[in-house]
C-alpha positions in Angstrom: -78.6 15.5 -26.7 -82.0 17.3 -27.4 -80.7 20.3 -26.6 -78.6 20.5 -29.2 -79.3 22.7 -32.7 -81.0 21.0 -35.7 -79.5 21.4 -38.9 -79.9 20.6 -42.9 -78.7 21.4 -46.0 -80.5 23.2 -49.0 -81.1 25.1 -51.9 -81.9 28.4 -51.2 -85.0 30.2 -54.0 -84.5 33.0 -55.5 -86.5 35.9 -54.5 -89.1 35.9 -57.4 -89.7 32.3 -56.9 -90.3 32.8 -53.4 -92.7 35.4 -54.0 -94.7 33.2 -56.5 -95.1 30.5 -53.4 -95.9 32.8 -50.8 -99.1 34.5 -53.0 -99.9 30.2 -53.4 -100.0 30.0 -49.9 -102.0 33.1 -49.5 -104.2 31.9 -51.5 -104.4 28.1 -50.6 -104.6 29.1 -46.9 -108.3 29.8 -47.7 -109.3 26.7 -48.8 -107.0 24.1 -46.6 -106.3 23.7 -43.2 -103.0 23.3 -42.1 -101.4 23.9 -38.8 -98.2 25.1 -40.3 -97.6 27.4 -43.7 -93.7 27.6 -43.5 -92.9 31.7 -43.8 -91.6 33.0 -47.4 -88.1 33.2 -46.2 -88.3 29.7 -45.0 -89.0 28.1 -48.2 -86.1 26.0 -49.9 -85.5 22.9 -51.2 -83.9 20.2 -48.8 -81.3 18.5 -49.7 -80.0 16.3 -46.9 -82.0 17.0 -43.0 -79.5 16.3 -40.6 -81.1 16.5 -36.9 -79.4 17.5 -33.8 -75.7 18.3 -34.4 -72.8 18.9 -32.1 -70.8 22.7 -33.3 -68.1 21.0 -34.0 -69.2 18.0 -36.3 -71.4 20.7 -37.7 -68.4 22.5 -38.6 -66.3 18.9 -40.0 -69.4 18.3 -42.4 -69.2 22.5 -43.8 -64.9 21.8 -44.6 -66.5 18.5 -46.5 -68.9 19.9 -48.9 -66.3 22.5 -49.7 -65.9 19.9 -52.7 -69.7 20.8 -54.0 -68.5 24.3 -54.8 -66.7 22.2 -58.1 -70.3 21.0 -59.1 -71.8 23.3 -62.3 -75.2 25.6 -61.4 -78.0 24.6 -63.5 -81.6 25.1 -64.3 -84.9 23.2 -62.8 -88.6 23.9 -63.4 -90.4 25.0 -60.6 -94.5 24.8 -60.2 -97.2 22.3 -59.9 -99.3 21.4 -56.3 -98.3 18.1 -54.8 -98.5 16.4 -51.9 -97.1 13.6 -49.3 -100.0 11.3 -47.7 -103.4 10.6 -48.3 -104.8 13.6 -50.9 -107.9 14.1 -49.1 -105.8 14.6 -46.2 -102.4 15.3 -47.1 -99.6 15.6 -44.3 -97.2 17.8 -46.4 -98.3 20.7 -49.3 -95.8 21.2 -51.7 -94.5 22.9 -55.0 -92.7 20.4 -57.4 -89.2 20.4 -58.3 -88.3 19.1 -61.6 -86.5 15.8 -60.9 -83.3 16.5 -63.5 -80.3 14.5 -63.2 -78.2 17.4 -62.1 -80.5 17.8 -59.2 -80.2 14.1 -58.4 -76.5 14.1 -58.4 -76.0 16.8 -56.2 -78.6 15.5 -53.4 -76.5 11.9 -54.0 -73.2 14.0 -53.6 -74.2 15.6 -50.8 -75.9 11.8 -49.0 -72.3 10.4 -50.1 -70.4 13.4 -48.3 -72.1 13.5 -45.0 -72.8 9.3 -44.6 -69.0 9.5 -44.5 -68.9 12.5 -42.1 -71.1 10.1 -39.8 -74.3 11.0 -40.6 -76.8 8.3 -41.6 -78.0 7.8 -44.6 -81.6 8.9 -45.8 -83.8 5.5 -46.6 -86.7 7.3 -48.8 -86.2 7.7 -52.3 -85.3 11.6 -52.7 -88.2 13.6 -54.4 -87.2 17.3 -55.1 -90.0 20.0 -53.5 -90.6 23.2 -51.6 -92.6 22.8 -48.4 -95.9 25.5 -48.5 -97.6 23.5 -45.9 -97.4 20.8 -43.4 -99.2 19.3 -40.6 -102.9 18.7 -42.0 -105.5 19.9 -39.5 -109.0 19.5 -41.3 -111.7 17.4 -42.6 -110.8 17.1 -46.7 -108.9 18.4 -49.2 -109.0 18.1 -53.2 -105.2 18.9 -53.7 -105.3 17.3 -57.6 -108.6 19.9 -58.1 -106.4 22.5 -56.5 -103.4 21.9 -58.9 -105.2 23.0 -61.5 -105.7 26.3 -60.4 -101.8 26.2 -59.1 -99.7 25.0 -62.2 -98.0 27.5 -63.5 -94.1 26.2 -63.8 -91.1 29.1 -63.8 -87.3 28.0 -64.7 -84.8 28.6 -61.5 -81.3 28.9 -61.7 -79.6 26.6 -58.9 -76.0 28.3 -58.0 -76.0 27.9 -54.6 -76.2 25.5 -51.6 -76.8 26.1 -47.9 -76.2 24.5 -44.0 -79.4 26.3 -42.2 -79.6 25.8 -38.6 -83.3 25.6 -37.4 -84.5 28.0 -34.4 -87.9 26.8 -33.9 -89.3 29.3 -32.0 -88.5 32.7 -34.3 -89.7 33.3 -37.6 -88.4 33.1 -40.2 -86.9 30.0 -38.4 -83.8 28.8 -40.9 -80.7 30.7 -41.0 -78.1 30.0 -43.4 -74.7 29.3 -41.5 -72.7 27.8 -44.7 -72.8 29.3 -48.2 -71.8 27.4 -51.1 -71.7 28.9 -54.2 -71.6 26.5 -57.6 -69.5 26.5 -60.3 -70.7 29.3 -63.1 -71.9 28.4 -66.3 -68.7 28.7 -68.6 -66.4 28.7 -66.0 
């Protein structure tokens, strides 16, 4: 069972908004240590990790979310430093995601859509971010002092869902295998 590919669903950033991260991480990589600063084509926004999957449950859960493609694109902010753990010694880095209720229901939509393809059910309350680092490997860190200096917020159009299956060993290591495309403004 190990052996078998890892696998989760996101929203894929747009290329300006991936560029904004990766100059945060260039610059944040000189005053924290972390073991692992996720490469620019690597960052997203999880939706729904999903672990080791067989190819053909895989492929079940990509007919099921066909339904998504019905769900409208919108618009979140993007920006501010935050972080999971202790903030002197924080386990994850990450950009914020503006927690909007379109956001929300699609992450519910997409919980809903795979619990009843099988897969269980997240138990922590979803919080919207983009992973710039993980895997703390210092002494301390002032991530609230750092915000300030990273805190600029930029708008970003969400049209477009992904399945990534994760090769650890390559990098980038996430590689889009299902594309779903949202409804258009107006249409």
């Amino acid at each position: 069972m190990t052996n078998l590919p890892h696998y989760f669903i996101a929203i894929p950033l747009t290329e300006s908004i991936k560029n904004k991260f990766s100059n945060w991480q260039l610059g944040l990589k000189e005053s924290l240590a972390y073991k692992q600063w996720p490469h620019k084509d690597d960052l997203h926004i999880t939706l729904k990790f999903l672990g080791p999957v067989e190819l053909d449950r895989i492929n079940r859960l990509i007919k099921s979310l066909e339904v998504i493609k019905a769900t409208p694109a919108f618009s979140v902010l993007t920006g501010n430093l935050g972080c999971f753990g202790n903030p002197k010694k924080p386990r994850v880095l990450w950009a914020g995601v503006e927690k909007t209720n379109e956001i929300m229901q699609l992450q519910q939509s997409i919980e809903q859509i795979a619990r009843q393809a099988g897969f269980q059910e997240e138990n922590r309350a979803y919080k919207p971010h983009i992973t710039l680092a993980k895997k703390w490997n210092g002494t301390e860190a002032n991530v609230p002092l750092l915000n300030e200096r990273y805190e600029e917020q930029q708008t970003m159009t969400i049209n477009t869902v992904v399945v990534n299956r994760i090769y650890p060993g390559s990098s980038p290591k996430y590689q889009a295998v299902a594309e779903f495309n949202l409804k258009k403004r107006g249409d």
